[in-house]
N, C-alpha and C positions, 0 to 999 in steps of 0.2 A: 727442170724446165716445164715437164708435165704438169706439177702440183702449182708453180705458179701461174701457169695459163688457167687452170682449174679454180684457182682462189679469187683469177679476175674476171671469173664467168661468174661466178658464183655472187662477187660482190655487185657483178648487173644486174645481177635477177632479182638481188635483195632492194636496187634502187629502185627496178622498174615496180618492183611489187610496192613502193613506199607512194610511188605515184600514182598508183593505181586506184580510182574511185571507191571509197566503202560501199557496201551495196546499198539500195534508195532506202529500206526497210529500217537500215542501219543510223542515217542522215536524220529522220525523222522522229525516230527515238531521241536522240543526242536535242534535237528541240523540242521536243514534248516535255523532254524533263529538266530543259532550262527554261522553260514554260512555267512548269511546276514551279521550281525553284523562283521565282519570280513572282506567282502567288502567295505561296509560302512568307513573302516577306511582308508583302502586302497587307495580309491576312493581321500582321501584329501591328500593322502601323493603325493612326489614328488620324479621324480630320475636327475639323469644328462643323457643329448644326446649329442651327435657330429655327426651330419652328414655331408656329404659329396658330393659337386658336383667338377668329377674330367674330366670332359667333356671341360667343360671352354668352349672358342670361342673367337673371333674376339673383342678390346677393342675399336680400330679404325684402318683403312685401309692407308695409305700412301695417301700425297697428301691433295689438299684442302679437306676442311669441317671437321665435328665435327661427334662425336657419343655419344650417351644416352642410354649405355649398363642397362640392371638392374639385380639385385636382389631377387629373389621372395623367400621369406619365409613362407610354411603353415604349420599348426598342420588340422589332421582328428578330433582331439578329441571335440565330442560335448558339451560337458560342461564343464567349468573352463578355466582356463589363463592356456599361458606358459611365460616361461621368457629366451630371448635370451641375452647373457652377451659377444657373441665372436663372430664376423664374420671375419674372417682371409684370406683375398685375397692374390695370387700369383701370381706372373706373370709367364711366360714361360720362360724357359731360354736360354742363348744363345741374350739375346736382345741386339737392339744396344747400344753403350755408355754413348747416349745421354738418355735412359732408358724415364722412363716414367713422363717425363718432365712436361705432363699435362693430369692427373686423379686426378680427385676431386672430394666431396659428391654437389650435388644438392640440393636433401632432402629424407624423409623416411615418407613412409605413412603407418599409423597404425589403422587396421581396419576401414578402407576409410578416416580418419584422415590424412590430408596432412602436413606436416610441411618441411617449404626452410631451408636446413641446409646448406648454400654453404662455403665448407669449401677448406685449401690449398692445394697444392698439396700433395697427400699421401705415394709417391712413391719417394723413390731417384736414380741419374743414378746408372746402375751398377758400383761395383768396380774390374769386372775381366770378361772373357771369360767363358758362360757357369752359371754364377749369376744369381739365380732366388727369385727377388725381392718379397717382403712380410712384410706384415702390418695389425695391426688388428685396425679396423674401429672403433670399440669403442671409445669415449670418444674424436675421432678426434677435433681438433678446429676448431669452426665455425671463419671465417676471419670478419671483416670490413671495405675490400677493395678490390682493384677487380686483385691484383697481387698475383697471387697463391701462387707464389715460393720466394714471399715476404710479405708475410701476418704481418697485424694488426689481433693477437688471439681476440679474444672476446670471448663465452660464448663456449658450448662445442656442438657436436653431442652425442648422449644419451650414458653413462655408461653402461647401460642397459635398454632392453624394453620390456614391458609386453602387450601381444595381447590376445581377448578374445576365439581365436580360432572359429569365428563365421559364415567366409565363407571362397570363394576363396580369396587364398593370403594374413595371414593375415598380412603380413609388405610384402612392397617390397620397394626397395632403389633405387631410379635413381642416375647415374653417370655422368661425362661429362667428355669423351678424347680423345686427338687431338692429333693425329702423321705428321707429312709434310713428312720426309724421308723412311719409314719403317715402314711395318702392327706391331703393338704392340696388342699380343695375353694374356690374362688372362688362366691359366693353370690350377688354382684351388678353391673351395671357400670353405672352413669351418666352419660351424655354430654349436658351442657350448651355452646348456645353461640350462631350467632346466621344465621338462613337469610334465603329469600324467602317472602312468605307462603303461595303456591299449593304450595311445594316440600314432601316429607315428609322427613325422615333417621331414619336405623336404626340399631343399635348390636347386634351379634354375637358372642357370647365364642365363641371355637374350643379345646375344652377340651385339654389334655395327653394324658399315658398313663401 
């Protein structure tokens, strides 16, 4: 009789201690670190960006010589890739007829990674008064021959490109274009594609001369 009056005290004290509140110190840990765990997941997902440089500048100036406008693409985020899938340039509008006869890719350097993509021309004349030319640079063809606006295609400029986000700049894309008659101005440049969410990216045209 003893041991079982003993064993249904005993199984009280076990209940009452099950009801009993964990201390506050306790409670707050258990959500800090499904807190964590919550970032933690965050931290690998991804979203979509499109920024925007709507400053543009100068692609080349009328008259002899050439220009090697660029590109400059960064992410702040310090750990992980981003992946750019759109760079969409515009020209200004109102250009002359003869339009942008001769803008083409050079190459695209990616996290100090240089690679020569020289590709044709990207641009065709306008069709009207006030026409503001546009083209997205992706997947351009790389030429193998040296007439722009008559290209042998061969392989392509990249689909897309993935950077480690590791310092300044982390792709930047040189240009090459030549006007004789009329300064030909770039008006826009839009970079879509796919980051971390806490991360920013930027987009920089570096005009000609």
């Amino acid at each position: 009789m003893c041991q079982r009056l003993f064993l249904l005290a005993a199984a009280g004290l076990l209940g009452l201690s099950l009801l009993t509140p964990a201390p506050a110190s306790a409670q707050v840990g258990a959500i800090l670190n499904a807190i964590d765990a919550v970032d933690d997941k965050l931290d690998t997902l991804v979203v979509p960006f499109k920024v925007v440089d709507d400053i543009g500048g100068l692609c080349d100036s009328a008259g002899g010589g050439t220009s090697n406008p660029e590109i400059h693409i960064d992410s702040d985020g310090e750990e992980g890739e981003f992946v750019i899938t759109s760079i969409l340039v515009r020209s200004a509008p109102a250009l002359p007829t003869t339009g942008f006869l001769n803008l083409t890719i050079n190459k695209v350097v990616i996290d100090g990674d240089s690679f020569e993509t020289k590709t044709g021309n990207i641009l065709d004349p306008t069709f009207g008064s006030g026409v503001a030319e546009s083209a997205d640079l992706m997947g351009t063809a790389v030429i193998r021959n040296s007439d722009p606006n008559d290209p042998l295609p061969g392989g392509s400029f990249p689909h897309q490109i993935v950077a480690q986000s590791a310092g300044l700049e982390d792709v930047w894309i040189q240009l090459f274009c030549s006007s004789f008659d009329d300064d030909l101005t770039i008006d826009q440049i839009l970079v879509a594609g796919w980051k971390r969410p806490a991360d920013s990216v930027t987009v920089t045209y570096v005009p000609g001369n």
